[in-house]
C-alpha positions, 0 to 999 in steps of 0.5 A, a space after each residue: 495941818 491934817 484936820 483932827 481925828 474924831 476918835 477917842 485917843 489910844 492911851 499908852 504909858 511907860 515909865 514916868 508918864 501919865 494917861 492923858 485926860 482929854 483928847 487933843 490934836 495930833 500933828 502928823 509926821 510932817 508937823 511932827 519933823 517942823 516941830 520938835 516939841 510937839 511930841 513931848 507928851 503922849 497924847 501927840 504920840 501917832 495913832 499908827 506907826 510911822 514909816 521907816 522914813 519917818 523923819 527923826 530928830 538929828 542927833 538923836 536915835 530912834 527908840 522902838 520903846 516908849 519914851 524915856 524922860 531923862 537929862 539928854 534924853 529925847 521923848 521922841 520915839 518911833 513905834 517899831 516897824 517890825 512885825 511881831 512876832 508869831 504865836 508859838 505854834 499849837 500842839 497837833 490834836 491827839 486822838 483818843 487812841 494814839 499813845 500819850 508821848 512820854 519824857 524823853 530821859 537818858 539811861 544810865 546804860 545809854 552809851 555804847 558798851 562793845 560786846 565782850 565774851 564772858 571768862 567762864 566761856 574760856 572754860 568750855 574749850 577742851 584741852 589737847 590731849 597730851 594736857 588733857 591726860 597729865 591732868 586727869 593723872 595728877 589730879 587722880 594722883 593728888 585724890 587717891 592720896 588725899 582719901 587714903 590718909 585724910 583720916 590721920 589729919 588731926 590739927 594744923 603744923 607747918 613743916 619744912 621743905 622736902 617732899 618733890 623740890 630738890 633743895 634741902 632743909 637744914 632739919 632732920 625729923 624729931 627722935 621717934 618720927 617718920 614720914 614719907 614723900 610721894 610724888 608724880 612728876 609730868 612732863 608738859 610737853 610730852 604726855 608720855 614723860 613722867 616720874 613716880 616717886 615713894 620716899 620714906 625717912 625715919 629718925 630712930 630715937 636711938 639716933 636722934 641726930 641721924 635721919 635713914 631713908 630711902 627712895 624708889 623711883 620710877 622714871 617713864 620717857 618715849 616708851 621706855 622705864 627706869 627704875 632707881 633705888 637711892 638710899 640716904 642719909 642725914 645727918 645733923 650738925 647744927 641746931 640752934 633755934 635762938 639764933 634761927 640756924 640749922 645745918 646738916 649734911 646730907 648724901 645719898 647714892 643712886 642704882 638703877 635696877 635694870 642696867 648692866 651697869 647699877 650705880 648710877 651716880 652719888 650726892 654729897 650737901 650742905 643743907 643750911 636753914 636761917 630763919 629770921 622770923 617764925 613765918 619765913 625760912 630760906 634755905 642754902 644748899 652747896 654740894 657735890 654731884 657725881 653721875 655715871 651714865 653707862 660709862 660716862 661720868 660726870 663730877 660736878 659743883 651744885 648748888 641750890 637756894 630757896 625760900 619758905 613763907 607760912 602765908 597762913 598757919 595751914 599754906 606754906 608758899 615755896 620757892 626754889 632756884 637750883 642748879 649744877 656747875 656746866 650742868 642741869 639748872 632749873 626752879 620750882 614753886 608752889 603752894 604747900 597745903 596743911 591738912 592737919 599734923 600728919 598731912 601736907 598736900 604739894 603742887 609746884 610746876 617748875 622749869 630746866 632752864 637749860 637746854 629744851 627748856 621743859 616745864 612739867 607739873 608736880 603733885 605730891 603728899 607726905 605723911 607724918 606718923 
């Protein structure tokens, strides 16, 4: 047996024990293995911790934890034989001059966002010439119409379809009232390719069921022009706003008047409008169509629909579909601007939908007095 330490004894507690109050033998690791019980108070418990072949009691594992007092439970105990653990290291010592670290925060706009072009620069490039001057033409067109007749625009009123679209309303004009139609038709595939048109129609009150009118056109294609006179007449034969019905007839004639050969052709319709509600009107047209091309004539079935949609009291959307029996077929659609009672504003683009398949752009006005 090791004599005893002179030293005063360590204290150390845990959980259900107590200090102890005198100093007192110790027994060291090998009289702590001959004797079980010789550890069951803390003032035994060895000064330095036991080697890792410190002896244990069999059966019972050894605890790197003061002991535990309990039912099965051994108050013997092992002091760790681990080193503990290292301090946290110290923050490097800032200088007085260097720039104080700050918080690292993730931004809103931390991920990556590809670079994308801006729409308005889609605008700066230029057109090619051809769209370039059909533009300025219409646009020029539309601006010289609109200054010259503004002044005779007094409140908003939606009218019927007419003007540059090929299929026909079942109205005529009220006794004592006349318009005229004019439009420029381009071509946009050829530059060079376009048709102006000055239509005026009147209804005497006279005549209230009868509309007069008359059409000069003249036509520019590969260098050469052409210039048509077609006089028309409407007649109508149906008017029944309670049921939403109107029905004419309407025919017109074609010369040209630098052939040798003048008439040109004749249109012979059944304009039908049915209106189910006030802001919406669709429009059936069946008739016929005779063409004399120098020498070669041509009798054909045509036929024609198209709707009318008042999306507001001063924009009436418009939309036709038309065509002739082994003949020319095609559509156009647009927007049709009010600028008061006496002035509507067009722009409609269309398609043939037979042979080159050509699309072209139209802007036209008609005026009411």
């Amino acid at each position: 047996m090791a004599a005893a330490s002179s030293s005063a004894p360590i204290s150390r507690t845990g959980p259900g024990t107590s200090a102890p109050t005198s100093s007192a033998t110790r027994p060291t690791g090998n009289a702590m293995a001959s004797t079980p019980n010789a550890c069951a108070t803390p003032s035994c418990w060895p000064t330095a911790a036991p080697t890792s072949s410190s002896p244990c009691p069999v059966g019972k594992t050894p605890k790197n934890c003061w002991p535990r007092p309990g039912p099965g439970r051994s108050r013997f105990c092992r002091w760790p034989t681990s080193k503990p653990p290292k301090p946290p290291p110290s923050a490097p010592a800032r200088t007085p001059d260097a720039p104080v670290p700050q918080p690292r925060t993730r931004s809103a706009m931390s991920k990556h966002t590809p670079h994308r072009p801006s729409r308005s620069s889609a605008f700066g490039h230029p057109l090619p010439a051809a769209k370039s001057r059909m533009l300025k033409r219409n646009l020029l067109f539309l601006a010289l119409t609109a200054s010259a007749t503004a002044t005779l625009a007094l409140c908003s009123k939606a009218q019927a379809a007419g003007g540059a679209y090929v299929v026909d309303d079942g109205a005529i004009n009220a006794p004592g009232e006349c318009n005229v139609d004019v439009w420029y038709q381009s071509t946009r595939h050829q530059g060079s390719s376009h048709t102006s048109v000055v239509a005026p129609t009147c209804t005497f009150s006279q005549l209230p069921w009868v509309q007069l009118g008359a059409a000069m056109q003249r036509q520019q294609a590969d260098g050469q022009g052409e210039t048509q006179l077609s006089p028309q007449v409407k007649l109508a034969l149906l008017d029944r706003e309670d049921l939403g019905l109107q029905l004419a007839l309407a025919g017109s004639a074609h010369w040209a008047l630098n052939r040798s050969h003048s008439f040109d052709g004749g249109d012979l319709a059944l304009p039908l409008t049915f209106s189910p509600v006030a802001s919406l009107r669709l429009n059936l047209n069946a008739g016929w169509a005779h063409a004399y091309d120098d020498g070669d004539q041509s009798h054909r079935w045509a036929w024609g629909s198209g709707l009318e949609y008042d999306l507001a009291q001063s924009l009436t959307l418009i939309a036709e579909r038309y065509g002739q029996r082994g003949g020319e077929q095609g559509w156009q659609a647009g927007p049709r601007l009010h600028l008061g009672q006496h002035l509507d504003l067009d722009l409609i683009v269309g398609q043939h939908l037979t042979e080159d398949r050509d699309r072209w752009l139209t802007t036209g006005a008609t005026l009411r007095f």
